[in-house]
Structures are given as C-alpha cells and as structure tokens.
C-alpha positions as CSV (number, residue, x, y, z in Angstrom):
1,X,0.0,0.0,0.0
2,X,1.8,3.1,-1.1
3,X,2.3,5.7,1.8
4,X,1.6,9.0,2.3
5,X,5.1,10.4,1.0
6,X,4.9,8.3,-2.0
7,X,1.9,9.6,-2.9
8,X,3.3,13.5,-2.4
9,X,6.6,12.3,-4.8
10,X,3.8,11.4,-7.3
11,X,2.0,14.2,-7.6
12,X,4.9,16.3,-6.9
13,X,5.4,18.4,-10.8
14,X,8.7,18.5,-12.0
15,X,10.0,21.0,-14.5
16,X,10.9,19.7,-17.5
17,X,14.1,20.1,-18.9
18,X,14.8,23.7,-21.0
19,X,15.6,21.4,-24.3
20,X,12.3,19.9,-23.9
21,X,10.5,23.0,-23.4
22,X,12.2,24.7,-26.4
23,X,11.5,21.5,-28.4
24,X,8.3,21.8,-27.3
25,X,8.0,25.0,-28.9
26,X,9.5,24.1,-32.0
27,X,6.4,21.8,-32.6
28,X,4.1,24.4,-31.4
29,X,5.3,26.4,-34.0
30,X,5.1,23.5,-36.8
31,X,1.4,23.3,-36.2
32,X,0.0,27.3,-35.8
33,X,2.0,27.0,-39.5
34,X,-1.0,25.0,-40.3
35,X,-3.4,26.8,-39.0
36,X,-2.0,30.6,-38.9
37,X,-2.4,32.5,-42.2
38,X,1.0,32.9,-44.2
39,X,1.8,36.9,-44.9
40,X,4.5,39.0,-44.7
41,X,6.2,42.5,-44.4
42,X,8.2,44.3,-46.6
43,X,11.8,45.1,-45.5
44,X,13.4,48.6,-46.4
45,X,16.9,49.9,-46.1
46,X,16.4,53.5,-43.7
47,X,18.2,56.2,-43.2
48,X,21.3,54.3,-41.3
49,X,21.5,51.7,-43.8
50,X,19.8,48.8,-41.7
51,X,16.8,46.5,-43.0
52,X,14.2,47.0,-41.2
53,X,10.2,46.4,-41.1
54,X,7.7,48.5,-43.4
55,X,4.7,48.3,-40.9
56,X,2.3,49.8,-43.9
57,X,3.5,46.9,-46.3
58,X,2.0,43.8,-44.3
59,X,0.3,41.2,-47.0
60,X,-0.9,37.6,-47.4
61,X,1.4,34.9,-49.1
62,X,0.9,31.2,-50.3
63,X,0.8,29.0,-47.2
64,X,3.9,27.1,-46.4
65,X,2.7,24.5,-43.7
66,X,5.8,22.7,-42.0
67,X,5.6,18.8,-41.8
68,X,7.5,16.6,-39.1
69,X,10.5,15.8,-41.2
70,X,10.8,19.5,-41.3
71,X,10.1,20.2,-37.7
72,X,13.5,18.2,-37.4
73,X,15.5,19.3,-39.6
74,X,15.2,22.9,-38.6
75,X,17.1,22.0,-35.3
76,X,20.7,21.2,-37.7
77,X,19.3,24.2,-39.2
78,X,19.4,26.5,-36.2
79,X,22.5,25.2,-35.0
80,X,24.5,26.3,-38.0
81,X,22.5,29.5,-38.1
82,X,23.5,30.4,-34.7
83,X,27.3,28.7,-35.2
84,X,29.2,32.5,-35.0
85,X,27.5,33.0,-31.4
86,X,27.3,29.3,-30.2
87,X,31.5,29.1,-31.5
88,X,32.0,32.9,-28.9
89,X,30.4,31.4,-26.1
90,X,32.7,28.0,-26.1
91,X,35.6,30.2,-26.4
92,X,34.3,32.6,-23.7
93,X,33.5,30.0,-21.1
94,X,36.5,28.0,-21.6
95,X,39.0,30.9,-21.4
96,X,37.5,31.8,-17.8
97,X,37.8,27.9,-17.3
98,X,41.0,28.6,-17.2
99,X,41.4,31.7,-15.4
100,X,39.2,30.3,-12.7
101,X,41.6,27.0,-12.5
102,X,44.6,29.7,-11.9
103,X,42.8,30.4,-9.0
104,X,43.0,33.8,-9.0
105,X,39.4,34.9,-8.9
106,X,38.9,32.8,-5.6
107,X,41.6,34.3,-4.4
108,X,40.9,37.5,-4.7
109,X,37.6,37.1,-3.1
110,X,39.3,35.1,-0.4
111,X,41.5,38.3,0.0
112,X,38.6,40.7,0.3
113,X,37.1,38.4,2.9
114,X,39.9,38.4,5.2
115,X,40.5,41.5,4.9
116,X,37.2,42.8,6.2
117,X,37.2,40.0,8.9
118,X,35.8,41.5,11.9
119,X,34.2,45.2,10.6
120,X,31.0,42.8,10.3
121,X,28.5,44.6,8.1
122,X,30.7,46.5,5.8
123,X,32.0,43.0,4.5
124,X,28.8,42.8,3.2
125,X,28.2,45.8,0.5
126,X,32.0,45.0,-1.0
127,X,31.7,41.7,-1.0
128,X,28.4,42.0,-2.9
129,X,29.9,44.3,-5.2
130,X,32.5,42.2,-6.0
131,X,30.4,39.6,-7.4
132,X,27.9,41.9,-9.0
133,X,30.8,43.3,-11.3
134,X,31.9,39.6,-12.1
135,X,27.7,39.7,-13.0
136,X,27.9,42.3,-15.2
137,X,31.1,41.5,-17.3
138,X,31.4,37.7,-17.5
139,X,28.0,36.4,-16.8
140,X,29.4,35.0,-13.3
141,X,26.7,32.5,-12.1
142,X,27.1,29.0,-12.3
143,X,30.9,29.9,-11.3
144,X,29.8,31.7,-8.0
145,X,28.6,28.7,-6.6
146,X,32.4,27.2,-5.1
147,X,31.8,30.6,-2.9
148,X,28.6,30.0,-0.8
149,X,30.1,27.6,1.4
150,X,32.5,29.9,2.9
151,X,30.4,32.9,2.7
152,X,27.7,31.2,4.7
153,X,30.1,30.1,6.9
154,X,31.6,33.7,6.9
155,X,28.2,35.2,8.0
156,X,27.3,32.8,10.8
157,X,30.6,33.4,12.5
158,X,29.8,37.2,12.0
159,X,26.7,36.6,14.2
160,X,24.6,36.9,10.8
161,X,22.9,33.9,9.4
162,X,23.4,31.3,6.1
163,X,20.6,33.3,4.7
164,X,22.8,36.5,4.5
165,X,26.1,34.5,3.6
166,X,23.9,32.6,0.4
167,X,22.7,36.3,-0.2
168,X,26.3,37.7,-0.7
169,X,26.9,35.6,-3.5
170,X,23.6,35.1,-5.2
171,X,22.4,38.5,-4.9
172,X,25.6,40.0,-5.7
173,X,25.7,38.5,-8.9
174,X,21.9,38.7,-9.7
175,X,22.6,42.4,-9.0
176,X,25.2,42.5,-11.9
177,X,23.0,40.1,-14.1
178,X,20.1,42.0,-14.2
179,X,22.1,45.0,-14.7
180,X,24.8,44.0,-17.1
181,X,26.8,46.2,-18.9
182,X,29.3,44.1,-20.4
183,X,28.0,40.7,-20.3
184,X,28.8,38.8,-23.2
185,X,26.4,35.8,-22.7
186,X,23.0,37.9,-22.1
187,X,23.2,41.3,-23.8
188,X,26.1,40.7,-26.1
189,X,23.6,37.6,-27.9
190,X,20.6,39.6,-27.4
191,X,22.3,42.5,-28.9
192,X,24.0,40.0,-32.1
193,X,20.4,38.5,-32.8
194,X,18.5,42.1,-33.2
195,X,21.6,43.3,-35.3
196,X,22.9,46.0,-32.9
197,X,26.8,46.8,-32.2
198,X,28.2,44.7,-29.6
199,X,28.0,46.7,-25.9
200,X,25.9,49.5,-27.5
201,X,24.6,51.9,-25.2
202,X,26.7,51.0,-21.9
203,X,26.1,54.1,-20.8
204,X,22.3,53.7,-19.9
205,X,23.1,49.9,-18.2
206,X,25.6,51.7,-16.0
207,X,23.2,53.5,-14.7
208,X,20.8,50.5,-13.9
209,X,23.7,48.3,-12.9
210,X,24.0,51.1,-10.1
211,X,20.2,51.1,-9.6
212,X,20.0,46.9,-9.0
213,X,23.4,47.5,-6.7
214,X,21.6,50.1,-4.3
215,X,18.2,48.0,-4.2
216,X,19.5,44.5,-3.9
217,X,22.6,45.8,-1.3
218,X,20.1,47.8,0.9
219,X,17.9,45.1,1.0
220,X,20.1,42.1,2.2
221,X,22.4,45.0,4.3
222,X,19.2,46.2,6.3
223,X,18.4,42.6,6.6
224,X,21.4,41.3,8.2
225,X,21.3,44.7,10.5
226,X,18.3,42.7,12.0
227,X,19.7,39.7,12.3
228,X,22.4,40.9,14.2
229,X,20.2,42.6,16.6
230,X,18.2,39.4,17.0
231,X,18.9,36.1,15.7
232,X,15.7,34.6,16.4
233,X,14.0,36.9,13.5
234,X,16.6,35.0,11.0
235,X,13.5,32.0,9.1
236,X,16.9,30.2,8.8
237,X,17.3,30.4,12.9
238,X,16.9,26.8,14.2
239,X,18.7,25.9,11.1
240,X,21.8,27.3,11.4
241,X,21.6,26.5,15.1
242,X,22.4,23.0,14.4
243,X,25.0,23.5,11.9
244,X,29.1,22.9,13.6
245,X,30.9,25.0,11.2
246,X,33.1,28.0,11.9
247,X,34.9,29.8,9.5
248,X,39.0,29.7,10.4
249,X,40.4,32.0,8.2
250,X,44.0,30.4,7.7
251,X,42.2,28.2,5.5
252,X,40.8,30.8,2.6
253,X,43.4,30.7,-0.3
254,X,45.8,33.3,-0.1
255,X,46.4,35.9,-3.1
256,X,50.0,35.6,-4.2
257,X,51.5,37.6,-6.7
258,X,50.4,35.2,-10.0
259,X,46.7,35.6,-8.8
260,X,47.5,39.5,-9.1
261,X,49.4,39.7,-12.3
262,X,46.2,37.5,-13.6
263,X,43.0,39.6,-12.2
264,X,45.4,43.0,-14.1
265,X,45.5,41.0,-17.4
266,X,42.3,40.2,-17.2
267,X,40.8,44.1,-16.3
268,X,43.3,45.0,-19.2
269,X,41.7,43.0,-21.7
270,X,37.8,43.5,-20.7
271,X,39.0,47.4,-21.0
272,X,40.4,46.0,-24.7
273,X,37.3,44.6,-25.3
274,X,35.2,47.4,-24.8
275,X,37.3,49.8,-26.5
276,X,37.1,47.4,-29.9
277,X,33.7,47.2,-30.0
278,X,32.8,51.0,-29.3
279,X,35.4,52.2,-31.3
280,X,37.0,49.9,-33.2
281,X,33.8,48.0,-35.1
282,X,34.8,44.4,-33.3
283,X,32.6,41.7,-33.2
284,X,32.9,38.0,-32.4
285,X,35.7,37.1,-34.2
286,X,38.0,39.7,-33.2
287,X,36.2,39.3,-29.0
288,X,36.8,35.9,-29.1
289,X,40.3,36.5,-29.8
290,X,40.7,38.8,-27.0
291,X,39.1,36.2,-24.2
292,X,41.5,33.3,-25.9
293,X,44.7,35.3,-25.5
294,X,43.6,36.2,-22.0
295,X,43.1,32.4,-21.3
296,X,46.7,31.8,-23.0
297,X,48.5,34.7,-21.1
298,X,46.6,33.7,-17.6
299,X,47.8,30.2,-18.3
300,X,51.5,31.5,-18.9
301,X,51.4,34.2,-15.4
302,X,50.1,30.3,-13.5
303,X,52.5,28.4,-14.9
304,X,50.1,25.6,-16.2
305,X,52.0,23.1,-18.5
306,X,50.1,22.7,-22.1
307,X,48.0,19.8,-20.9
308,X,46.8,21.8,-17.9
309,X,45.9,24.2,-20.1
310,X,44.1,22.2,-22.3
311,X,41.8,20.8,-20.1
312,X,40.5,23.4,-18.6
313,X,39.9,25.4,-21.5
314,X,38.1,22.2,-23.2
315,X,36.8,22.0,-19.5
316,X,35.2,25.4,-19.2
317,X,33.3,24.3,-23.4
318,X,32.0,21.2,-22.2
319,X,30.7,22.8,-19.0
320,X,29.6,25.3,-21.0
321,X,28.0,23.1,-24.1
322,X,24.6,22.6,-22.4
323,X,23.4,26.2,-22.9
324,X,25.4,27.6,-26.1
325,X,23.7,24.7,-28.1
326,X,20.1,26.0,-26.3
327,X,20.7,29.1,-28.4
328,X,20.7,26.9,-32.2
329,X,17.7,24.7,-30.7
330,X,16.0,28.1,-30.0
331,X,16.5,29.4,-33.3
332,X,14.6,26.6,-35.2
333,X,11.5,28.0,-33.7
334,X,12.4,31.1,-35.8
335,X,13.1,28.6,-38.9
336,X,9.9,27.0,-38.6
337,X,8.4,30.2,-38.4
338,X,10.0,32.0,-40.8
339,X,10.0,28.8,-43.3
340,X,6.1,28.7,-42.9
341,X,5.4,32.6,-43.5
342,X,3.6,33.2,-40.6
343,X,6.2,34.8,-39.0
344,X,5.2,38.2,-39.9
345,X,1.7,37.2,-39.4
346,X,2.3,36.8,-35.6
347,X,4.4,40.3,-35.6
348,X,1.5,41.8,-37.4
349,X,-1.5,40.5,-34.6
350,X,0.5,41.4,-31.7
351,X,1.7,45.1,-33.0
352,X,-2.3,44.9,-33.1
353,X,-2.9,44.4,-29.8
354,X,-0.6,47.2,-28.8
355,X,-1.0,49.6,-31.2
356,X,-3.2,52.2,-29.8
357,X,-1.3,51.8,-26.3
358,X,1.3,54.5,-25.5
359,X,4.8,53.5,-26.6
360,X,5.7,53.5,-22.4
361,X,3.5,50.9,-22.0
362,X,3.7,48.9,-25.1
363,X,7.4,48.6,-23.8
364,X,6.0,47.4,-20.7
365,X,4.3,44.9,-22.8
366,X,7.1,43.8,-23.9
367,X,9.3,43.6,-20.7
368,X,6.3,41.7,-18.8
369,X,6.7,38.8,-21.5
370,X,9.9,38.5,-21.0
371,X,9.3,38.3,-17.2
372,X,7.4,35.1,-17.9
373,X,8.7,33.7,-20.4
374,X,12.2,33.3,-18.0
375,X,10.3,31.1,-15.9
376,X,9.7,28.4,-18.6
377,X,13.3,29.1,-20.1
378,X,16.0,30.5,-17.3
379,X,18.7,30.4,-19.7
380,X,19.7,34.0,-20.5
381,X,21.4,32.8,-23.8
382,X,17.9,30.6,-24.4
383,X,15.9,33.1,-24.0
384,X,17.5,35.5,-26.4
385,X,17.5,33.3,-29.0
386,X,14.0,32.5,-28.8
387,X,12.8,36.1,-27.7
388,X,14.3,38.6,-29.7
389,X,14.0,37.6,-33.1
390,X,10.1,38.6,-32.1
391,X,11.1,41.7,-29.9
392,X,13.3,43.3,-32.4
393,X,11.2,43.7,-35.1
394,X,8.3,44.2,-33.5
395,X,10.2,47.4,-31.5
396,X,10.1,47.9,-34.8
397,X,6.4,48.1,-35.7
398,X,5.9,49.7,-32.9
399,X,8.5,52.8,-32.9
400,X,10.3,51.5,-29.8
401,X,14.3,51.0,-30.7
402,X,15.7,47.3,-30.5
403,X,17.8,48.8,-27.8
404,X,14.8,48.9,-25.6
405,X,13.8,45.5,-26.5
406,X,17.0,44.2,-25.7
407,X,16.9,45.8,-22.0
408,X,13.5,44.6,-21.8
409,X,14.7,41.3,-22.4
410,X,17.6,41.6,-20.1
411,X,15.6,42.5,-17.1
412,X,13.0,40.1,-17.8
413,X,15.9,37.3,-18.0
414,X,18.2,38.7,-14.8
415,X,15.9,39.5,-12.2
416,X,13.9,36.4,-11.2
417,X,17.3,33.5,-11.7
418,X,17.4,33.7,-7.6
419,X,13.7,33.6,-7.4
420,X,12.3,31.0,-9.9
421,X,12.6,27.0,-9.1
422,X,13.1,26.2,-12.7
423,X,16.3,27.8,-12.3
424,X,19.2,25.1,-12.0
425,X,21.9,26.9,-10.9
426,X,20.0,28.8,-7.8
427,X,18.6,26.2,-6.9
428,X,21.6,24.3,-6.6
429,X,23.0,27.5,-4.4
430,X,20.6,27.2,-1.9
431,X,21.3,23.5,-1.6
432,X,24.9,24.5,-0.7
433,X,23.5,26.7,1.8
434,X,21.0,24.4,3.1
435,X,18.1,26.8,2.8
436,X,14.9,25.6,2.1
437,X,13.6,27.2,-1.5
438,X,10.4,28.2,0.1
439,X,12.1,30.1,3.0
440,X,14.2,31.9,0.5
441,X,11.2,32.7,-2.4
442,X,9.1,34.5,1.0
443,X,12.2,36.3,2.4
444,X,13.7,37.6,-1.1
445,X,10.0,38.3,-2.4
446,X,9.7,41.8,-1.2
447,X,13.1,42.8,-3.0
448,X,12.1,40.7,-6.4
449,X,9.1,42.9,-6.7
450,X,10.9,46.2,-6.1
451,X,13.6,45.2,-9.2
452,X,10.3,44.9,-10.9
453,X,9.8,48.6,-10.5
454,X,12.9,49.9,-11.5
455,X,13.3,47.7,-14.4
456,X,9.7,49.0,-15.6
457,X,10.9,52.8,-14.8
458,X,14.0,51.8,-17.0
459,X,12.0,50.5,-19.3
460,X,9.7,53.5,-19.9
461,X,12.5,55.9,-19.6
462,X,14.5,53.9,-22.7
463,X,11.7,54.2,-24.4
464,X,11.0,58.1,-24.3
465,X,14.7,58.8,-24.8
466,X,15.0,56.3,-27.9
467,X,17.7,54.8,-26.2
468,X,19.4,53.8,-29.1
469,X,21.5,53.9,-31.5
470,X,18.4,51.9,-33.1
C-alpha cells in the first residue's frame, strides 16, 4: 500500500528540462504553420542603412505549412545559423575555465574576505559588489557557486545567518546580471540576434547596474542589521543553530602575486574589449580573440603546463555546451516560423494588440513577456534566442528602438534567476546553503518585486529617450 510520502513524490510536478521545453516549442510552432495564415512584411533599407520592417507593407502569401521531417530538420538548421554566437560562447566560457583554474578569482575574493574579517557589516556591500561586477562582465553565475560555502560560513561566524552569507553571493551577482553592462552571454547575444553593435549603449546599463546595486545591497544589508540585533527573527534560525561549522580564516586561499598579475590582465583585456567594439567596429571574431589570449597569457602568469591548459579550456566548453547549443535549438522555432510565412503574421496581430497603447506601455508589454517567459526558459542565452528575433522587429512596428527591446529582455531574463525554481543553478545554491527554496522565495519576495519597478521605470525611460543607437 503506497504511503503518504509516496503519494506526495507522485504528484509532486517536476520542471521539464529547457531542451524539452524549447523542443516543445518548436512543434508548437510546426502546427499554428497549419493553421496561422502565411503573410508578410516588406523590409526597407532606412536612413542608417539597416533593414528594417515596413509596418504599412503587411500582406498575405501562399501558405507554407511545415511537416515533421521539417520540424526536425530545422534544429541542424538552427544550429548552423547560430554557429558564430554558439563558437564565442565555447571560447568565452572555456578561457575563464582557465582563469578560474589559476585560482586567481577565488583568491581574490578570499582576500577581500579576510580582509574585512571582523568590521561585520561592511564586509557585506564590498563583497556584494564584487560579485555583481563579475555579473555584469562575464556572466558569473554558475561559477559563484564554489563561494557559498565559505560565505555562509563567513556570515554565521559574523553573528549573521546562512541566509545572509547565500545572499552575498547570489544577490551580488543577480545584481550584476540584471544589470549588465558588459556581459557577453546575455546582452552581447541579445544584442547579435536584433543586429545591434556589440556593448551598445553601456552608458544607460551603468546607470541601472548602479540602480540593482543600491536596491539589492540595501535590502540584504538592512536585513542582516536585524539579524544581528536578534537572531531569532533569522527563518533560517533553528537551522543554522544546528549547523558545527566556523569559519578559520587560515584556510581561505591566499592571493599571491600570479593571482595579481592575472586579475590586471584580465581588467586590461575587458578594457580591450570594450574599446574594440565602441570604437573599433569588433565583433565575435575579433572578441573571441581577445578572451583566448587572455586564457593563454593567464595560463603562462600560473605556470600551467600545455596539458593543464588544455583541459581546462576544453573544461570550461564542455561545461559550457549545455546552454550555447540552447541558443541553435531556439533558433529553429524562428526557422519554422520563418520557413512557414507566418512569422510576420504573428508580428502583425501582436503590434495589433498594442498599437493604440502609449509607446511606455507597449514597452512594458514587452518587458512583462519577457518576465514570464524566464520562468519556462531560465537560460539568458535561451531566452535571447527565442525572444528577440520577435522583440526586435516588433520594437520595430511599434517605434520602440531594439535597444529597448533588448533591455527589456535583459531585465526580464536577470531578475527572477534567484527567485524562480526552474532555475538550476539557484537552486543548486541554496542547496549548498542548506536553505529551504520556500524560505528563501518568501524572504527575497519583497526585494524581487521592487527590481520589478525599477526595471519598468527603465523600461519606460528607454523608451522616451530612444535609447538607441536603433
């Protein structure tokens, strides 16, 4: 007879995997090409010299239904449509494989910690910081996980709590995801697939990478002011009661000269990086170049022999293979799409539903479907590739600049990854820091729906300033 707790495990829903989900999709797509009319826009050349959408020119075309055999081919398809981006993220994540084998990140961190070892709360801002920049310019998520551990351990011993310490690290860097300036594997792909210059319009993003910084530090720095004053407020209380560990400092890796010499190469390049793309016209083949010679000159400053390097770089791609190849699966939804001509057809209904609403809250529109739609796909690089194809030109229809759409689509993939279950890597975070995920979605809920505002206040404001360049 089955018990009780068999019976929850039953019922219990899982998520399914994002490959499923996007595959799902795909064959969504195959059928409305049977049963959505086929009709399409014309594209003009404007005044910058970009193809863009006629919105007066929409018209019906011969129906182009997609069968199953197509339905599968158009995932080889997407693959080698999306080769240049998927080819920059396995060089990308394997040359910080092997900066983060060096060590030298870790270290750093470590030397931050000890540092601020006894000044308490003001560990907590820099430390938070730290990570957020590592957000906003490489992506740092999966790779902040090593750090939990100690910073949980760090804040108990501080007379905070392991909700604090997990809140150090995932915060931090959800505070430079959301508001990334830099990042190549959110708003560099977003910014590839609606055809605007690599790290366009930084200048905006640094103000809301501030913005995220002062609401997400407050919050968790107010919060372990409490804590302090009264550990029995802490939901994590009886908890962390129980756990043994106490952080001995002699233990955190120290930061020797290498680590140094590595952390200035690799500020020197990111500065490299940003000058050849705002000045210099670079785009993935020259950036990839730049992240491999930082790998290889990291590798030299550590001393790694060839075969040390070499697996960590291959490393950092195969850890990495799992969500660059999301970004070809994604695109077959646009193949099957754009192969059936109703592509335009779904652009042309949904500028139609917006249409008479004021460009500020058409925008909104647009940032509140990407706010959902990262719950079904949490994969920043996922979500681009199946979002902004659609976004772009309908920013287009609608007078709002693919700019906008893009930091729509940024905001609506950065700020719930520490909220959302279907989020593997945060999950896996809070089950290094032993918190329960429903402790954590009711104590972070109040700051998750005040990033909501300000990413709808910089959502409106882009769009009245035609945050640009298009």
């Amino acid at each position: 007879m089955p018990t009780l707790e068999t019976e929850k495990k039953k019922k219990k829903f899982k998520v399914p995997n994002v490959y499923i989900i996007i595959m799902g999709m795909a064959f969504l797509a195959m059928l409305l090409t049977w049963v959505i009319p086929a009709g399409a826009y014309d594209r003009v050349i404007n005044d910058m010299g970009r193809e863009v959408v006629d919105p007066a020119t929409f018209h019906m075309i011969d129906a182009n239904p997609q069968g199953l055999f197509k339905f599968f081919q158009s995932f080889h398809t997407g693959l080698a449509e999306s080769a240049g981006i998927i080819f920059f993220l396995f060089i990308v994540g394997g040359s910080f494989a092997v900066i983060e084998a060096t060590g030298a990140i870790e270290a750093g961190l470590c030397k931050v910690t000890r540092s601020m070892a006894g000044k308490e709360r003001v560990i907590i801002p820099v430390v938070m910081f730290a990570f957020a920049l590592c957000g906003a310019t490489i992506g740092m998520a999966e790779e902040a996980l090593p750090f939990i551990p100690i910073m949980v351990t760090l804040a108990i011993s501080m007379g905070f709590d392991s909700m604090t310490g997990a809140a150090m690290v995932l915060v931090g860097c959800s505070a430079g995801f959301a508001g990334a300036f830099l990042s190549p594997f959110t708003v560099g792909i977003a910014q590839g697939i609606a055809g605007l210059p690599a790290a366009s319009g930084m200048g905006f993003r640094f103000f809301l990478f501030a913005a995220m910084n002062i609401v997400m530090i407050t919050f968790v720095y107010r919060y372990a002011g409490k804590i302090k004053k009264n550990p029995q407020l802490s939901p994590m209380y009886e908890i962390d009661m129980a756990r043994e560990d106490r952080l001995d400092m002699s233990q955190l890796k120290p930061l020797e000269k290498k680590h140094i010499i590595i952390l200035l190469i690799m500020a020197v390049c990111i500065a490299i990086f940003t000058f050849g793309v705002l000045k210099l016209g670079w785009y993935l083949t020259e950036l990839s170049a730049v992240f491999l010679i930082m790998g290889v000159l990291s590798a030299i400053v550590a001393r790694m022999s060839l075969d040390e390097f070499a697996e960590a770089l291959t490393g950092g791609m195969a850890t990495l293979a799992s969500g660059a190849l999301i970004v070809g699966f994604a695109r077959a939804i646009l193949v099957i799409l754009s192969s059936g001509g109703v592509m335009d057809t779904i652009l042309y209904f949904s500028a139609g539903l917006v249409d008479d609403l004021p460009k500020g809250l058409a925008a909104i529109g647009m940032y509140i479907f990407q706010c959902l739609l990262n719950f079904l796909i949490p994969s920043g690089s996922g979500q681009a590739a199946v979002s902004m194809p659609i976004m772009a030109p309908l920013g287009d229809i609608l007078g709002i600049t693919r700019q906008t759409a893009v930091l729509a689509y940024q905001l609506g993939d950065g700020i719930s990854n520490i909220w959302t279950p279907t989020s593997g890597y945060f999950m896996a975070g809070l089950a290094l820091a032993r918190i329960p995920w429903q402790k954590w979605a009711k104590w972070f809920l109040p700051c998750i729906l005040i990033e909501y505002a300000v990413g709808a206040v910089f959502v409106v404001i882009a769009t009245y300033i035609n945050y640009g360049p298009f």
